[in-house]
Each structure stands twice: as structure tokens, then as C-alpha cells.
C-alpha positions as CSV (number, residue, x, y, z in Angstrom):
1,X,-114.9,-28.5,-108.7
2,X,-117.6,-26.0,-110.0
3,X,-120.2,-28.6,-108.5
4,X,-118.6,-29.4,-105.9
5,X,-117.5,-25.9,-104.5
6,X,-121.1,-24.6,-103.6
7,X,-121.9,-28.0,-102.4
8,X,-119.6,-27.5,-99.9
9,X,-120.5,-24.1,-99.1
10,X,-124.1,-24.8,-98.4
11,X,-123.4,-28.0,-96.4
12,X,-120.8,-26.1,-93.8
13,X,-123.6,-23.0,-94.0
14,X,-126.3,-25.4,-92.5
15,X,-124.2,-27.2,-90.4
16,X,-123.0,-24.3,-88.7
17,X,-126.9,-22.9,-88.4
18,X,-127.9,-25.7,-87.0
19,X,-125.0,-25.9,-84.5
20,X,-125.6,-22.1,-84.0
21,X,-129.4,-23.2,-82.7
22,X,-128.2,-25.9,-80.9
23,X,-125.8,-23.9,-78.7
24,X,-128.8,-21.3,-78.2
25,X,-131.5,-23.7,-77.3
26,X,-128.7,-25.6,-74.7
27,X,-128.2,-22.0,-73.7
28,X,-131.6,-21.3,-72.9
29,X,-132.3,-24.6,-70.8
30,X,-128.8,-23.8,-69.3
31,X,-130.2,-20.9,-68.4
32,X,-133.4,-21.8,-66.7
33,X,-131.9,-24.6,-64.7
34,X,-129.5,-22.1,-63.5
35,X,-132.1,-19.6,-62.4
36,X,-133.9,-22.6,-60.3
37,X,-131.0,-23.8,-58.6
38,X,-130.4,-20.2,-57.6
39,X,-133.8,-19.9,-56.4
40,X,-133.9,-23.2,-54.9
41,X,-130.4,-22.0,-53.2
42,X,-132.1,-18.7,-52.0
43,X,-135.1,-20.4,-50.7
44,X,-133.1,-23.2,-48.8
45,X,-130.7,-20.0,-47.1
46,X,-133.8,-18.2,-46.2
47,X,-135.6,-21.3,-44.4
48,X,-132.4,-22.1,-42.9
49,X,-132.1,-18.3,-41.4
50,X,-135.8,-18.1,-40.6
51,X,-135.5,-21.0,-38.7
52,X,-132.5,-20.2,-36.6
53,X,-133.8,-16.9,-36.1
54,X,-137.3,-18.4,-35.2
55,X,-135.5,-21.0,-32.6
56,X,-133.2,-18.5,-30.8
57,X,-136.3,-16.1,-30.8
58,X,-139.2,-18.3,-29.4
59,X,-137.1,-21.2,-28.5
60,X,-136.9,-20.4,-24.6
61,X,-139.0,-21.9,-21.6
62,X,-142.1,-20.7,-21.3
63,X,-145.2,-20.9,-19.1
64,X,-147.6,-23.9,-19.9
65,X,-151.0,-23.0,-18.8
66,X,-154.2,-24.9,-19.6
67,X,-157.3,-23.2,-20.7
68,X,-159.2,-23.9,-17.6
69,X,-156.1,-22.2,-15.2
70,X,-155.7,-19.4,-17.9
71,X,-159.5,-18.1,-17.3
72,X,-159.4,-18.7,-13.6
73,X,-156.4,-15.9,-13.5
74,X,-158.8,-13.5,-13.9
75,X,-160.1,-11.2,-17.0
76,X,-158.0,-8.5,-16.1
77,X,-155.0,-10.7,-15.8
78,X,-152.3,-9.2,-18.3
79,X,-151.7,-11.5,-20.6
80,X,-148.5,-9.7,-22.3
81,X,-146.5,-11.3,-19.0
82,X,-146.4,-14.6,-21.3
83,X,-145.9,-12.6,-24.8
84,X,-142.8,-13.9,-26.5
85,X,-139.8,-12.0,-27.4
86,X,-139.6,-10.4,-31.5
87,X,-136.6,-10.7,-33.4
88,X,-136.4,-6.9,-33.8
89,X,-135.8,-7.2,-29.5
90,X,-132.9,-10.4,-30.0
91,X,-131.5,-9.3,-32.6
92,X,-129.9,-5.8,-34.3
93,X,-130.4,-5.8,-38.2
94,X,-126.4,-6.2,-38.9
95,X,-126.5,-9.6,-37.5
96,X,-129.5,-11.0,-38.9
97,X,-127.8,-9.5,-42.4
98,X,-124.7,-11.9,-41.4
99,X,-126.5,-15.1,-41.0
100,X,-128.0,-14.8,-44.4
101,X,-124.7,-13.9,-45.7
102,X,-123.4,-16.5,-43.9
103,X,-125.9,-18.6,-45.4
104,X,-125.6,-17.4,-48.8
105,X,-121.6,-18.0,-48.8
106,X,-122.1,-21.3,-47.3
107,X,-124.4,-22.2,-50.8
108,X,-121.6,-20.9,-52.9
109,X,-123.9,-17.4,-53.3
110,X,-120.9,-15.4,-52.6
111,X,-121.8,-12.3,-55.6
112,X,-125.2,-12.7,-54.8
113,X,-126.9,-9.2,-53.7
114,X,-129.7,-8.9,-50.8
115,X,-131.7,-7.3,-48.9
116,X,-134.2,-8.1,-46.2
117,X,-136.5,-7.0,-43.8
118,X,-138.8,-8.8,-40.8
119,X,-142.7,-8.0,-40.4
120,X,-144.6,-8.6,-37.3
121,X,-147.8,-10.4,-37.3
122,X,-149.9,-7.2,-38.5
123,X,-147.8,-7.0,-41.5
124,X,-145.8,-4.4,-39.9
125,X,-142.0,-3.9,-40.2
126,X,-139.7,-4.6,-37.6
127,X,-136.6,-3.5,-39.2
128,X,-135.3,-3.7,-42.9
129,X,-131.9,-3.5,-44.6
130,X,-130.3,0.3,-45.8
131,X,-131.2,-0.5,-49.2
132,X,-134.6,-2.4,-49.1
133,X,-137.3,0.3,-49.5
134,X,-135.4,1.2,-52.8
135,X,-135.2,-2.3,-54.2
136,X,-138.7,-3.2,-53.2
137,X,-140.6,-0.2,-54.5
138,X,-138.1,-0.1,-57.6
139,X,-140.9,-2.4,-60.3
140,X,-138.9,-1.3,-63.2
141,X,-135.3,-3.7,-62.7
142,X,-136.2,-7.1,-62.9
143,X,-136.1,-8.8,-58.5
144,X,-137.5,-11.6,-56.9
145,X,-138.4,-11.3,-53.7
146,X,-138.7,-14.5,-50.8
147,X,-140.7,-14.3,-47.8
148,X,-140.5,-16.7,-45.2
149,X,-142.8,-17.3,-42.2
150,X,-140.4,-17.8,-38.7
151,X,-141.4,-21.1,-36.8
152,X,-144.0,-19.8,-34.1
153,X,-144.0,-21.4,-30.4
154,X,-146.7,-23.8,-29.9
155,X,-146.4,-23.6,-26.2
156,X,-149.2,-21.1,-26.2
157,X,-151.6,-21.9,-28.4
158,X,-153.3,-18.6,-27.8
159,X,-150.3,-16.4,-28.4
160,X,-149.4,-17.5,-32.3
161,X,-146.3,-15.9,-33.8
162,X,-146.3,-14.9,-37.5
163,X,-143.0,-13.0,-38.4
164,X,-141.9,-12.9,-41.2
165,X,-138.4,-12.7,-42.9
166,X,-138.4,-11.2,-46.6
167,X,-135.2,-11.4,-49.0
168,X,-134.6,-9.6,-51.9
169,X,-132.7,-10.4,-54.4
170,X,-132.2,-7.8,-56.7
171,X,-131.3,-8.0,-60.5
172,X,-131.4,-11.7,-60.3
173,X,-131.8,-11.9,-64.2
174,X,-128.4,-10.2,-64.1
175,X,-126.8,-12.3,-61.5
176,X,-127.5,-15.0,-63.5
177,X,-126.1,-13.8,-66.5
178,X,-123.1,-13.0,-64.5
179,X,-122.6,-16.8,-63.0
180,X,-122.4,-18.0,-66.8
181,X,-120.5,-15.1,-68.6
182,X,-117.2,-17.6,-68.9
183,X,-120.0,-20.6,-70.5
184,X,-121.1,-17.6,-72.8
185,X,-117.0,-16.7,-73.3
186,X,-116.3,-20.3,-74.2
187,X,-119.2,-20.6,-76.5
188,X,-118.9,-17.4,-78.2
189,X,-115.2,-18.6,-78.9
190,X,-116.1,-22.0,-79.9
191,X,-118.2,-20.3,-82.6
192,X,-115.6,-18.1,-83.8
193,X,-113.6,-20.8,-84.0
194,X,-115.6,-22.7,-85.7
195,X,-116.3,-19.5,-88.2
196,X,-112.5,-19.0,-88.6
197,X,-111.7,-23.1,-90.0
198,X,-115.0,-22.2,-92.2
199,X,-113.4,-19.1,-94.0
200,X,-109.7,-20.8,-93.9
201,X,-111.9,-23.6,-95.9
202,X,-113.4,-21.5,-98.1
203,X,-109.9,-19.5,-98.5
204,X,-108.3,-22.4,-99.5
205,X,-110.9,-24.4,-101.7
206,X,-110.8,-20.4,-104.0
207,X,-107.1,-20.3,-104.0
208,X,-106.3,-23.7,-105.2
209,X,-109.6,-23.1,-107.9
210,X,-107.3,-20.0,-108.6
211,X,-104.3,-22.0,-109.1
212,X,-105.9,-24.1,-110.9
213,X,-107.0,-21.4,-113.2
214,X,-103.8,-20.3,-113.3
215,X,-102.0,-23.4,-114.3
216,X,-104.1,-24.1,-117.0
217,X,-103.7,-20.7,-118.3
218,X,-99.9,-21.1,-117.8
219,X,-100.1,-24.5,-120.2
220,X,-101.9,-22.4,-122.6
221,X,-99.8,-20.0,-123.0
222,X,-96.4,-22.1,-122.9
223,X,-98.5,-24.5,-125.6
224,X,-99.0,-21.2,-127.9
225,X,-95.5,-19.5,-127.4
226,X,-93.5,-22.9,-128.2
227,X,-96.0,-23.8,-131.2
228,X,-95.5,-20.8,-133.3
229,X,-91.6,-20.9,-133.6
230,X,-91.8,-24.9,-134.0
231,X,-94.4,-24.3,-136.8
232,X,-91.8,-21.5,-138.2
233,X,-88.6,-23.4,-137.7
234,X,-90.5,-26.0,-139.5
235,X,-92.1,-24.3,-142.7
236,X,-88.3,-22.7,-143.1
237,X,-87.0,-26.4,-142.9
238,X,-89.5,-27.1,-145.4
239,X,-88.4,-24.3,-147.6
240,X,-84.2,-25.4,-147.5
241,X,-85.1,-29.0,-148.6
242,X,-86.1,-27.0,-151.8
243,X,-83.4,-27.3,-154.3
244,X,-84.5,-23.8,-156.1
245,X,-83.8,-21.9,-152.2
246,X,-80.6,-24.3,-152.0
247,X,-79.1,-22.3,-155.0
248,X,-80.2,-19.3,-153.7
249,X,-77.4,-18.0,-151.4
250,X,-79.9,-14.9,-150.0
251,X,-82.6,-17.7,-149.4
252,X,-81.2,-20.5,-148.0
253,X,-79.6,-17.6,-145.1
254,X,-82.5,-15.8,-144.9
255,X,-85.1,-19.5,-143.7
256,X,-81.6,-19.8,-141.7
257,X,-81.9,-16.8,-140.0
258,X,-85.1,-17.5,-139.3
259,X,-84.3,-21.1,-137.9
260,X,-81.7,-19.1,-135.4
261,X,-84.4,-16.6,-134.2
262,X,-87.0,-18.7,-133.3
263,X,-84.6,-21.3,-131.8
264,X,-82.9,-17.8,-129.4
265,X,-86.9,-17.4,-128.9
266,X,-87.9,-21.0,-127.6
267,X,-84.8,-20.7,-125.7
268,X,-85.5,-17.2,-124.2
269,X,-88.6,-19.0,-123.3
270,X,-87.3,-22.0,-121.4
271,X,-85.3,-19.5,-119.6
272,X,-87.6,-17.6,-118.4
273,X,-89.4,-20.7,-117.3
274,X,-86.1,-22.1,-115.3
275,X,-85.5,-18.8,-113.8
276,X,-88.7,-19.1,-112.4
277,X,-88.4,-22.2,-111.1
278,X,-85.1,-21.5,-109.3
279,X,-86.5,-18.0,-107.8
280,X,-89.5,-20.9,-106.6
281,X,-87.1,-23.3,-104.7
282,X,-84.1,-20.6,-103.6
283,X,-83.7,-17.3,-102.6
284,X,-82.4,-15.2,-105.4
285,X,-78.7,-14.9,-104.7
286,X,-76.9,-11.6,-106.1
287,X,-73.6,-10.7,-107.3
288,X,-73.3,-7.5,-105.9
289,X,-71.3,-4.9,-107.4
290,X,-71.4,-1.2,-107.8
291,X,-73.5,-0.6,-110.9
292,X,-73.8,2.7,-112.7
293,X,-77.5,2.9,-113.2
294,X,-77.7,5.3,-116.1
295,X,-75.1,3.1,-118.6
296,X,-77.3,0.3,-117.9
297,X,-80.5,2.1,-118.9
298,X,-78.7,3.7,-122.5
299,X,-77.3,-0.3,-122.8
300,X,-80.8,-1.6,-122.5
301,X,-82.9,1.4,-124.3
302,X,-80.3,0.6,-127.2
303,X,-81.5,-3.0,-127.6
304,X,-84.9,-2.2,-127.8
305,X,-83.9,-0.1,-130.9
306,X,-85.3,-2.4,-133.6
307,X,-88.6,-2.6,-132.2
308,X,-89.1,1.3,-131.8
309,X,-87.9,1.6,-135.5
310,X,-90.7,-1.1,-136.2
311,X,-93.1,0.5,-134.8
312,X,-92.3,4.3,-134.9
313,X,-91.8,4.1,-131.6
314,X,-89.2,6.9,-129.4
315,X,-87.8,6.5,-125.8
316,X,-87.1,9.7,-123.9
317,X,-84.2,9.8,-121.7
318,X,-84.2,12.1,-118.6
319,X,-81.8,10.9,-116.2
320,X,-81.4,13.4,-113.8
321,X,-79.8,12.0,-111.0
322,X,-77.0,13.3,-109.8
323,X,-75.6,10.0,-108.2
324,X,-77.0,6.9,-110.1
325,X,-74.7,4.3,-108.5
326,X,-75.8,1.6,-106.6
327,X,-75.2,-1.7,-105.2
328,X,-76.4,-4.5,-107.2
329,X,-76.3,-7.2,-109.4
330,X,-76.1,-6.2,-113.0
331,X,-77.3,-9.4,-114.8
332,X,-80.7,-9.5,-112.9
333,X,-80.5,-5.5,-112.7
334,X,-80.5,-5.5,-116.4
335,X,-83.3,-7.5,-116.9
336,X,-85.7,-5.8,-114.3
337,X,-85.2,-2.7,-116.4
338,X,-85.6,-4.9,-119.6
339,X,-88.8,-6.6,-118.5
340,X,-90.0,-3.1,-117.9
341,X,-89.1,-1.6,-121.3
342,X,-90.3,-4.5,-123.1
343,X,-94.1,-4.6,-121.3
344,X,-93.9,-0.9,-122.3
345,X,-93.5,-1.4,-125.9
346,X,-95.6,-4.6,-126.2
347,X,-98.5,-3.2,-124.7
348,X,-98.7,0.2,-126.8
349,X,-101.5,0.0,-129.6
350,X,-99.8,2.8,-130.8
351,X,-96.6,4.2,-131.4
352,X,-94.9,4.0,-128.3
353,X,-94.0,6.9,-126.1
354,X,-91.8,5.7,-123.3
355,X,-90.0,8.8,-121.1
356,X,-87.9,7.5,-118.9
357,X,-86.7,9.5,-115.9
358,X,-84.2,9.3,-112.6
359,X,-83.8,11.3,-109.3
360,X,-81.9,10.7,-106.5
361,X,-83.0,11.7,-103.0
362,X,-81.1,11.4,-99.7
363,X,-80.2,7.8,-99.5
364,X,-82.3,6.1,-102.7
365,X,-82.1,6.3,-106.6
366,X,-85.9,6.7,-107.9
367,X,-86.6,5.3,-111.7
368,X,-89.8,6.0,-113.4
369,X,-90.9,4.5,-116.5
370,X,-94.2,6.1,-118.2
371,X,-95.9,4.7,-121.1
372,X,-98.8,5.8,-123.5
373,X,-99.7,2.1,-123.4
374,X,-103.5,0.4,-122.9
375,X,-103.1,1.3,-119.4
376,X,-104.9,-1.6,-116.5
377,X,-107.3,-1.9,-114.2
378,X,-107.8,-1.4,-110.4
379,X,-107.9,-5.1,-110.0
380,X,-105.0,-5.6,-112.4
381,X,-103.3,-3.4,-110.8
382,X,-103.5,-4.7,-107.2
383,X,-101.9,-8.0,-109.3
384,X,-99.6,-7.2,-111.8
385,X,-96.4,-8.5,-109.6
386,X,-99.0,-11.8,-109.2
387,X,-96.5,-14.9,-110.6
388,X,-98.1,-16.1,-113.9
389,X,-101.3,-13.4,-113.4
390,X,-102.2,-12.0,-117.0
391,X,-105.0,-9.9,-117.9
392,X,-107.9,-11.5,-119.1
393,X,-106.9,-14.7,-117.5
394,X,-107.4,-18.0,-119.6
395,X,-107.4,-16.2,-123.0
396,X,-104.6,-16.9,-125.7
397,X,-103.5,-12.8,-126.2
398,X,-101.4,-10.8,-128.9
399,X,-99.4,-10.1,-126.6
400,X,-97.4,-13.4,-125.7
401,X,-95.8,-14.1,-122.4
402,X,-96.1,-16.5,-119.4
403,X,-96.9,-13.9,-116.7
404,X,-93.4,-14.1,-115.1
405,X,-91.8,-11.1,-116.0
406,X,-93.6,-8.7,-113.4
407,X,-93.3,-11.2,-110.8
408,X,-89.3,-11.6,-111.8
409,X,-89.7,-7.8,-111.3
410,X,-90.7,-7.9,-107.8
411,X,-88.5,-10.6,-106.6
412,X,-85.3,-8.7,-107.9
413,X,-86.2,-5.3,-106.4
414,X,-87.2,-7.0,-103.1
415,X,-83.7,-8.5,-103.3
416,X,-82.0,-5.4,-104.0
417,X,-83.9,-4.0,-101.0
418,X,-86.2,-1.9,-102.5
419,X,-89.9,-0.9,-103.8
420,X,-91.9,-0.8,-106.8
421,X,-95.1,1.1,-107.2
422,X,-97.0,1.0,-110.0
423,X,-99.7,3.8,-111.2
424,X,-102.1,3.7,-114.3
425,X,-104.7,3.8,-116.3
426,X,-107.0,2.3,-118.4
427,X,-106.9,3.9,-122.0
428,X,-104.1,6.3,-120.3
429,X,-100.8,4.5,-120.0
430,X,-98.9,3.1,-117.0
431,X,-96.1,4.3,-114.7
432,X,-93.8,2.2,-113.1
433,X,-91.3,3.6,-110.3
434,X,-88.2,2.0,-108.7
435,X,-86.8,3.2,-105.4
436,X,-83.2,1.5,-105.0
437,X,-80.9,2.3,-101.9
438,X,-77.5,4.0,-103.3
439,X,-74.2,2.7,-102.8
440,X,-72.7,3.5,-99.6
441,X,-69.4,5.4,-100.6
């Protein structure tokens, strides 16, 4: 798995880069077809305007007049008698603005922006949208503009017409943009999407490495905790097939003491395991009674006695709460508080110096536990309630256990309803406190 793992990484990393350049180069094509066929669109509704404009304009019956007749009318003949009509004389500027919208809608350019104007042969205007003269001297905002020449009448041969009709289309860049912002929504998504099943990958491929981990360090420590008594119940087995400890009275039952501790310890051992496993498959079902807290504390400081005396060790007692009943189970009560004592005393260096204090506020009893022990880490902290989590995971420690007793911890006190906080540090001791609701009287 340690080959495999960044393997796996970098081949989702460069798949992902090259779908990421895919989707951008697809984009970019997307995007310049999509300006054309709005230009081609906006070309097409232009002709088609300048065309009707150009017929309804110059489209009447006119005059035809050969060259020879036209000179015999005289120089002084006034030639604007056959001059055809403008638009700016047919037409008022609000209509020719609704034919090209009319145009644009009918091209599915319905959020497309304009504005136009019409020049007379000299280049002159004729008349020109509200907004045009700021559009077409604005250079800065990217436009496009589209001039198109209205169809003359060739009646008159001598009497051209060269109006024009110009379009602008302002901010087409942006208009653009606009026609495709759900393709960019869908493809952004996608992307995240994609993203998302890469970490959940990832996610998954470290936690099961971390399980894993934590298996093997489970089979370790279960593999040293059950030797050492079988190698003890063994060398004291060894010792009462002996015939000289088999007449010795104060021999024979002190191997079978011995024998009767290290059997309790195995089977402390595979109780703690079982209990783990039934908190895994079931909820942790409580007998719920009203417990006084404070007799359960002296009952379990008092069997903790031996090892303080051991190791010159003192618990100090401040139980100041003046309610300490509460509604619980006592068996699995008994042993959160047990666990607690116990990690306090194992991890001492020292002599240990455990005060342990109680308060009771409006509705909750509060426990606090304070050690002079090693003390952890941030990190350990964050995990200490972890379910097999050690420090200094995969090591085989003084201190034996199988890294269930904080996590037994944590299941009890959620089933009781309430909260654990934990506070230390390294080299300064740790502090656990309970917060349990009281008893309802």
C-alpha cells in the first residue's frame, strides 16, 4: 500500500490536469464558435433590416428617362424633381429601432444590446439611437460595430443611393459570456465534482491505511499483554512441579497466587476486548439508577490503594458538591471513573499526585481529575477518546493497554448524556473533566 498510495495520487492528479485542459481548450473553441454565430446572427438581422428599409425606401415607381430625353429637358431642369425619398423622411428612429429588434428576437437575440444609426451618401447622419454617440466614441469597452449599405434604386442610374445602416453592438465579449454562463455553471460543477470523489478517494485510501495501522498495533499490543502472564503462569507452573516448593506450604501459595493474578489479568483483558466489541455492534444499554457520585469515587479511589502504596503515590479528595446524585448506571459509571484513575496512575513517572475535585452547577454534576502525569500532545489530545489510538502508535510501551479505555470513556458519558473535556500538557500533567446532568428530584 505504501507503493501503491502515491501511485494513485499522481495518476488521479494528471488525469484530472488533463481533463482540467480539456474542458478549457473545448471552452475556448466553444467560445469562438459562439461569438461567430452571434456575429453571423447580427450580420444576417442587419441585411435583413437594411433591405426592408432599402425596399420600402426606394422601392416606389419612379420616372425612367433615357440619357438622350434627360439632356433635352434642359440644363436648368431641376433634377431633385426625380430625387428619391431618405429613410430619415419614411421612417422615425423608434421604428427602424423595432425592426431590428424585431429582427434580433426573431434570431433568438433577445438580451442582445444595440444601437444604430443611418448616414446619407456624404457620410452624414440621418438619425442615430439615444445611446449611440456614447457607445461609438466609448474605445475603452470592448463593441463591434456592423455597417450595412441599403439597396439603392437602379431606375436612375444617375441618382445612386448610398445609405447606410450601422449597428452597434455593445459589450459583445460580455454578451457572450452571458449566453454560456449556465455551460460555465455546469462545468465549474462537474469539476468540483470531480475534485470532491478525488478527496473522498484520498480520504478513504488514508483511513483504511490508518486502520490498518491501527489493527496491527492492536495485535501487538493484545500479542504482548496475553504473553507476559502466559509466560508467568507458566514459570510458576514450572516452579509447583518442584517437589522442594511442594513441601513448602508459603511457596506452593505464593506461585498460586500468582497463577490467580495473571489468570484475573488475561481475563480483565478479554473483557475489555468483549466490551468493546458489544459497544461496536449495540448501543450501550444502561441500568439506570440514582447513583450517589461521591461514594462511588471513595469506593473506587480505595481500590487503587495498593498501587499508590507501591508507588508513594496520594489521591486528594475535594468533593465539593453539594448535590452529587445522578442518574446512571453504576457498573459502567464505576468504571469511567476507574479508567480515569488508573490512566492517572499508570502514566505518572513519578509519584503520583491525583486531586480529585466535584461542583455542582444549576442542573449538572462537574468531576475533575488532575494528574502530575507525562502530560500529551496537541495531536494526542485532539485523539485520546480515538478507539484503540495510543501514543506513539505501533510501539510495544511500559505502559500496557489496548487503547480502549478512553474510548469506553466516551461512549459511557455520551450515554449518560454528558461531556468530557480534556486539558494538558506535555511534561505538565493532564486534566480530565465530566459534566453529568443531575437527578431530577
Amino acid at each position: 500500500m505504501n507503493r501503491t498510495f502515491p501511485a494513485i495520487i499522481i495518476l488521479i492528479t494528471l488525469s484530472l490536469m488533463g481533463l482540467f485542459l480539456l474542458q478549457v481548450s473545448w471552452f475556448q473553441n466553444l467560445l469562438e464558435v459562439t461569438k461567430t454565430q452571434l456575429n453571423n446572427k447580427i450580420n444576417e438581422a442587419g441585411v435583413y433590416v437594411a433591405n426592408d428599409l432599402g425596399r420600402q425606401t426606394h422601392g416606389g415607381q419612379v420616372l425612367r428617362l433615357s440619357g438622350r430625353s434627360l439632356s433635352s429637358l434642359g440644363r436648368n431642369f431641376p433634377l431633385n424633381y426625380f430625387k428619391q425619398p431618405t429613410v430619415e423622411e419614411k421612417f422615425a428612429a423608434l421604428e427602424i429601432q423595432n425592426k431590428i429588434r424585431a429582427a434580433f428576437d426573431a434570431r433568438s437575440l433577445n438580451k442582445v444590446k444595440f444601437e444604430f444609426a443611418v448616414t446619407n451618401p456624404n457620410d452624414d447622419y440621418e438619425m442615430f439611437s439615444a445611446g449611440y454617440e456614447k457607445e461609438f466614441w466609448d474605445t475603452i469597452h470592448n463593441k463591434r460595430g456592423y455597417y450595412v449599405i441599403l439597396p439603392e434604386n437602379t431606375e436612375i442610374e444617375s441618382i445612386p443611393s448610398l445609405e447606410k445602416l450601422i449597428i452597434i453592438v455593445p459589450n459583445i465579449e460580455q454578451q457572450v459570456w452571458t449566453s454560456l454562463r449556465w455551460i460555465i455553471v455546469g462545468a465549474i460543477a462537474f469539476m468540483l465534482v470531480i475534485i470532491a470523489a478525488f478527496y473522498i478517494t484520498v480520504k478513504s485510501f488514508l483511513y483504511q491505511k490508518k486502520l490498518s495501522q491501527i489493527k496491527s498495533d492492536f495485535i501487538n499490543n493484545m500479542t504482548h499483554e496475553f504473553k507476559t502472564p502466559l509466560a508467568t503462569i507458566s514459570l510458576a507452573v514450572d516452579a509447583l512441579r518442584n517437589e522442594k516448593v511442594q513441601n513448602n506450604k508459603e511457596k506452593s501459595t505464593y506461585f498460586s497466587n500468582i497463577i490467580k493474578e495473571e489468570n484475573t489479568r488475561m481475563n480483565k483483558h478479554v473483557e475489555t476486548i468483549l466490551q468493546a466489541a458489544f459497544i461496536d455492534k449495540q448501543r450501550l444499554k444502561l441500568k439506570l439508577t440514582n447513583l450517589p457520585v461521591h461514594t462511588i469515587i471513595e469506593q473506587t479511589v480505595s481500590n487503587f490503594k495498593l498501587q499508590l502504596q507501591d508507588r508513594n503515590g496520594l489521591i486528594k479528595l475535594l468533593l465539593n458538591a453539594s448535590t452529587d446524585c445522578i442518574s446512571g448506571d453504576e457498573v459502567h459509571f464505576s468504571n469511567l471513573l476507574s479508567n480515569l484513575v488508573d490512566n492517572a496512575i499508570k502514566y505518572s513517572t513519578e509519584a503520583p499526585q491525583i486531586t480529585i475535585a466535584t461542583h455542582a452547577t444549576k442542573k449538572h454534576l462537574v468531576i475533575r481529575i488532575e494528574d502530575n502525569g507525562i502530560g500529551m500532545n496537541k495531536e494526542t489530545t485532539k485523539r485520546v477518546f480515538e478507539k484503540f489510538f495510543r501514543a506513539h502508535t505501533g510501539n510495544i510501551h511500559n505502559v500496557k493497554g489496548f487503547g480502549l479505555g478512553m474510548s469506553y470513556v466516551k461512549t459511557v458519558i455520551d450515554a449518560h448524556k454528558g461531556r468530557i473535556k480534556v486539558e494538558s500538557m506535555l511534561g505538565k500533567g493532564t486534566t480530565f473533566t465530566v459534566e453529568v446532568p443531575l437527578a431530577v428530584v
